[in-house]
N, C-alpha and C positions, 0 to 999 in steps of 0.2 A: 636503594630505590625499589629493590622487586621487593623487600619486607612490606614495604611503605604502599605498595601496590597490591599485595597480597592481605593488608589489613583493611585497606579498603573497598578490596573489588570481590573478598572471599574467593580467594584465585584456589588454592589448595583443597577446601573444602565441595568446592565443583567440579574439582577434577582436571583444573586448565592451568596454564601457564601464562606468561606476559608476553612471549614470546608468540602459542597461539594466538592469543586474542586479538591482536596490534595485526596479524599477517590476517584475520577473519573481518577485523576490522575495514581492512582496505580490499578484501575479497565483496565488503559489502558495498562499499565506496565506490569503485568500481563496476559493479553490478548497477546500481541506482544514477549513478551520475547523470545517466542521460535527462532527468526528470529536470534538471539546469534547463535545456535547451526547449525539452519538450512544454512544460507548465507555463515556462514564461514565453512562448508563441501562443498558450490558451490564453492566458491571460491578457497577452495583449489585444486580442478578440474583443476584447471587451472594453478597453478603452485605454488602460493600461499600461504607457511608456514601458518599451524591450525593454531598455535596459534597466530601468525602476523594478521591472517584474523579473530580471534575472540576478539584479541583488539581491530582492524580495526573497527570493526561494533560496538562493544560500542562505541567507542570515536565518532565515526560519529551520532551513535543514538543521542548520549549527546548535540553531541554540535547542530544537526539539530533541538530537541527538543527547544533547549533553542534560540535559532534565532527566531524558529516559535512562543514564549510563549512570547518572548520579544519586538517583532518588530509586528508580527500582532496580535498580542493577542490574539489569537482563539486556540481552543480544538484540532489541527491540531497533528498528529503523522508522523516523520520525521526521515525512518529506512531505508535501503536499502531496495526496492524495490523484494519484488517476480514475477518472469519470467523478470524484466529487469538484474537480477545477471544471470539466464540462458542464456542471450543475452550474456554477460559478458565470460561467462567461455566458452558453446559448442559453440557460435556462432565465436564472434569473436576471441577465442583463440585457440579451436581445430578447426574447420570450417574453418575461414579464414586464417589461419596460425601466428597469431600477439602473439605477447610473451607478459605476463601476465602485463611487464613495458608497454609498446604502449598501452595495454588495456587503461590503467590506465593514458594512455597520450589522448586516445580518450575522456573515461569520460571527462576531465578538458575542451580540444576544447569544446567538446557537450554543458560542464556546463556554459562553457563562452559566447557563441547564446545564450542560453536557458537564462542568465542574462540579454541579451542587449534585449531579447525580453519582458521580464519581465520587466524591466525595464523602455519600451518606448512605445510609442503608438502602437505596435503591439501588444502587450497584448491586451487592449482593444477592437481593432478593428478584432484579433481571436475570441476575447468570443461572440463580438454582434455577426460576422459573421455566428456561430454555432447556430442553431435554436433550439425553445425550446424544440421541443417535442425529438431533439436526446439527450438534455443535461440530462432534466428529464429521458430519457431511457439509459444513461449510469448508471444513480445511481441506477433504479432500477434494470441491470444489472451488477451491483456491486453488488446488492443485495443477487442476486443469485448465484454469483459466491461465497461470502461469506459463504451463505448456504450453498455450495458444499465443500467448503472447512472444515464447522464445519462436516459436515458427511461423509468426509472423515476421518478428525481427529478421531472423535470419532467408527470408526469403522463399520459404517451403512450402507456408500456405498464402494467400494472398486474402484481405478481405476486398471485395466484390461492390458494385455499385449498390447492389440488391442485396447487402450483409451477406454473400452466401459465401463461403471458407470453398477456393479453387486450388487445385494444386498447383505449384509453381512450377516455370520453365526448367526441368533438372539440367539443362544446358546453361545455366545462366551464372553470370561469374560468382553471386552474391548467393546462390546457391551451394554452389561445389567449391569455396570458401568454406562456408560452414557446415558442409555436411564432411570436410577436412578437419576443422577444427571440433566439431564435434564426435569422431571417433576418435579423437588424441585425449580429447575430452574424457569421454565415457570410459578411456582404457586406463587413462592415471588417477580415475578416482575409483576403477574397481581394486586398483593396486595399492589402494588408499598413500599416493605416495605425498608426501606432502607439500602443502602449498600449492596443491595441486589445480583450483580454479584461478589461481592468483598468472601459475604457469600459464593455464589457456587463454587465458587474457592478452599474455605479451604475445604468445604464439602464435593465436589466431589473428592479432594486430599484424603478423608480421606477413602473416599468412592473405592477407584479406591485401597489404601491400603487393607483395607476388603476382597478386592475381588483376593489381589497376584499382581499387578497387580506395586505394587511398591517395589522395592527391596532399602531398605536404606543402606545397609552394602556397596553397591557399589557405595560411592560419596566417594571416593578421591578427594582431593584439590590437581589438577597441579600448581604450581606456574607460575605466568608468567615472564618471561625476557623482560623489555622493551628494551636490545638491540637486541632479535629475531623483535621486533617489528618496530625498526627502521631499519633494511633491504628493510622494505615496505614504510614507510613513506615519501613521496615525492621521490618514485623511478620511477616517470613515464621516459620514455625513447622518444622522438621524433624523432629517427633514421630514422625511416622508415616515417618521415611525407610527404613528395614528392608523396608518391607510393600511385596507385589508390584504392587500399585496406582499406590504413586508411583512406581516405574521404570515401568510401563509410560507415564503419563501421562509423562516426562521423553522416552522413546522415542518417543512420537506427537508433541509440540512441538518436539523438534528435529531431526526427519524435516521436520517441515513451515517449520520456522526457515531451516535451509540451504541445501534446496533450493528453496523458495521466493524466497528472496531472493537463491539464484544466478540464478533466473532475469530476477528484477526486476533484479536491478543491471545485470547483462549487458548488457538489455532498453536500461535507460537509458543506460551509456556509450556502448552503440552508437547512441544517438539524437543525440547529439550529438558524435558520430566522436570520442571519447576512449577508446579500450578499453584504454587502458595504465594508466589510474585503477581499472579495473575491483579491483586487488589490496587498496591502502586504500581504494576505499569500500566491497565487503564487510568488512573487517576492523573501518572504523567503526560499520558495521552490528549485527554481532555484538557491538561493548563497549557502544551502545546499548541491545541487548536484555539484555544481563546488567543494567544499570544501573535496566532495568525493574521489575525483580525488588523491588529495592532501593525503588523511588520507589512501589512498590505499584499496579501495572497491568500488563496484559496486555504481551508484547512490541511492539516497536518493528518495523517493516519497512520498506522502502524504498517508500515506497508508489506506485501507479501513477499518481495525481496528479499526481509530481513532472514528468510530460511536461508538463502546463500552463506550469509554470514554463522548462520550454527551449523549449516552442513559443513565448513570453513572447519570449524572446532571452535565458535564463539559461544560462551556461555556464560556470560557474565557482562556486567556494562562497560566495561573496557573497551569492547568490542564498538558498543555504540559510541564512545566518548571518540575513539580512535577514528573513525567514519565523519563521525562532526567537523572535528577538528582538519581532516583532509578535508570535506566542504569549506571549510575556512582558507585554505591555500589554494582550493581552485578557483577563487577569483583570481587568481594571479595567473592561472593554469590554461582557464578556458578554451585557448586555440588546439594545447596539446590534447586534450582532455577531449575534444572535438574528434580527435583522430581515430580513436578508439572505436572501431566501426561494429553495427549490430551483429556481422558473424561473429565475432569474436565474443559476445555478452548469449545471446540467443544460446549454445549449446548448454552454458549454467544453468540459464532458464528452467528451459527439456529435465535436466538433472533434478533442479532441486523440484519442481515441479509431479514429477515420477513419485520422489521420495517421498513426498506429502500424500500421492494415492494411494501409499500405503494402507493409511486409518482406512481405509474402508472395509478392511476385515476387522472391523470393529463393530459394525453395525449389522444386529439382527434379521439379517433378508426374512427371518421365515416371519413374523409379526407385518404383514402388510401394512398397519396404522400409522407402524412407525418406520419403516424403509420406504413407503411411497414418495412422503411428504422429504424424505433424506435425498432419494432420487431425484426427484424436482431439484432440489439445492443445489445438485452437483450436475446435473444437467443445464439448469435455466440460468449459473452464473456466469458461464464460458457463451453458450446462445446466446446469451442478454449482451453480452459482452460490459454487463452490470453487477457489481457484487452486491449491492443493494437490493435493486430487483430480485434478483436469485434467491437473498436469505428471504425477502417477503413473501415472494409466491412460495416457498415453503412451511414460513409463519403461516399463514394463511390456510394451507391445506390442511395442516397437522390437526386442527382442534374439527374442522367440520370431520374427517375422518373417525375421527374419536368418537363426533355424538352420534354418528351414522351406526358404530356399532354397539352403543350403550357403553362404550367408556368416558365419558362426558368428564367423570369426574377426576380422573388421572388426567386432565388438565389444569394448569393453575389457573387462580382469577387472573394474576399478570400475563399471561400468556394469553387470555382472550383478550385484554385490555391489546397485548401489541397489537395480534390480530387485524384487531378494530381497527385499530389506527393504521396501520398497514394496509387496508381495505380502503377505509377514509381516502386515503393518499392517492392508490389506484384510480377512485372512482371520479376525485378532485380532478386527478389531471386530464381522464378520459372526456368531462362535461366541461372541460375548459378549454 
């Protein structure tokens, strides 16, 4: 079985084992899981049947995991996206008026470009066209964003009515849980002992118990009805495809589909010195988010979680195939799965998060053209609390920079073209 395993996953040649990958796998599993509970409460915002939208996102998790483990073989995590499901429900279903079907008819359009660019040599001639020091400053702006997110889970920062980041009651149980779990944290992976996020998981479960903090008598098992769930399944609706409404929502999703997840893919094959995978696993990405469309939920993206699972020791698609496949057993799971409270996930966060701020001793400070415009990215994606946002205002900056000091032409044509259209988008939503 590990021959069988190691001729298909090139387990030897990476460097890994079957043994890592399967324990990296469920380190990522783990890590992500909450995206079950979280996406299908967006979703149902929007019109949505809970339990329709928390099949939805498993069967999508599963099968996006399993495309990316199979086809590009890399550690890549493949779930509905956070802040492109917000796009999803406030944007284009209360905001622009399109009923939850169109939603779900846009996804498919979106995911269908977003294939053909994948697909074809525009793939390629985006990723050259985007320069190094922005690609480097989204991952270490993913980095951060990560961070903020592990501390908000865990209770440390809080966000505010006014977006403002307050610090948390350090008295408060959901606190001093994980700021427990997080030096047990921090000490077994400086000891790199192993299995070591998978440990803080059970520990800080047990830990976050201790402290009240988990109430067990409250997991009832809902069943699910898979005929609530095929109400959803391939209900997209085209009625409204003519109207200027649904292109522009098609134009705003797959602005934010492509370049977004050029830069997450990027982000991760460079974490794990693979950047020659970089071509199928965007391309797996892309038939994922079409597939979305289909299985009735927001897009799929590569999400920035997936570092957990290579900080883990995942390097290979095993890793994702492994992760899939537990999506698939937690429908059965869901109540247990419930338990697993945010101190316990939040200190990984912090971790993997850190390790991503790395890249930034990669980027040229002294050349202001090009660290300004990197600055902005790793600043305005954690503020924005937007990974979209963030890469555009730094699209945007990088080329007026350039012509201000007669480097005009050390830009590419496709990079003014994003620009543009990056511009376009801002200006759309500002006069609408």
């Amino acid at each position: 079985m590990n021959k069988w395993f190691n001729q298909l996953f090139q387990l030897d040649s990476n460097g890994t084992t079957v043994k890592r990958e399967v324990m990296a796998g469920a380190i990522g599993f783990f890590t992500i899981v909450y995206i079950i509970a979280v996406n299908s409460l967006i979703l149902s915002e929007a019109g949505i049947p809970l339990e329709a939208a928390i099949f939805a996102t498993i069967i999508t998790s599963v099968v996006g995991c399993l495309i990316m483990g199979f086809w590009a073989n890399v550690p890549i995590l493949l779930v509905p996206g956070m802040g492109i499901n917000a796009l999803f429900s406030y944007t284009m279903v209360q905001s622009m008026g399109l009923s939850w079907q169109e939603a779900l008819a846009v996804v498919f359009i979106s995911g269908l470009i977003f294939v053909f660019v994948a697909f074809s040599r525009f793939a390629k001639t985006l990723s050259e066209s985007i320069p190094h020091s922005l690609k480097e400053a989204i991952t270490v702006g993913l980095g951060l964003f990560l961070m903020l997110i592990g501390l908000e889970k865990g209770g440390i920062v809080e966000k505010g009515t006014n977006s403002i980041i307050a610090l948390g009651e350090l008295g408060d149980a959901q606190v001093l849980a994980t700021i427990l779990t997080f030096l047990l944290a921090i000490i077994l992976f400086m000891r790199n002992v192993p299995g070591n996020f998978l440990i803080t998981v059970v520990a800080g479960t047990l830990i976050a118990w201790a402290f009240g903090l988990i109430n067990v008598q409250n997991t009832e098992e809902k069943p699910f009805a898979l005929s609530d769930y095929m109400e959803v399944f391939g209900a997209m609706s085209f009625d409204n495809l003519l109207s200027v409404t649904f292109w522009i929502a098609i134009f705003s999703l797959t602005m934010v589909l492509v370049f977004e997840n050029i830069g997450l893919v990027h982000g991760h094959v460079g974490f794990i010195n693979r950047p020659e995978q970089f071509k199928r696993a965007f391309q797996a990405t892309s038939v994922s988010a079409l597939l979305s469309g289909v299985f009735g939920t927001s897009p799929t993206v590569a999400t920035v979680e997936s570092a957990a699972s290579m900080a883990a020791g995942g390097r290979t698609g095993l890793t994702a195939v492994t992760t899939g496949l537990l999506f698939m057993l937690s429908a059965f799971f869901i109540p247990v799965i419930k338990l697993i409270p945010n101190s316990a996930i939040a200190p990984i966060l912090i971790i993997i998060g850190g390790l991503m701020l790395q890249n930034i001793r990669n980027l040229d400070l002294k050349d202001m053209s090009e660290s300004f415009p990197a600055i902005f990215i790793i600043a305005m994606i954690p503020f924005t609390y937007s990974i979209a946002d963030g890469i555009a205002i730094g699209f945007i900056l990088y080329p007026i920079l350039k012509i201000s000091i007669g480097k005009a032409r050390e830009v590419s044509f496709a990079l003014y073209v994003i620009a543009a259209l990056f511009l376009f988008n801002f200006v759309f939503h500002v006069i609408s």
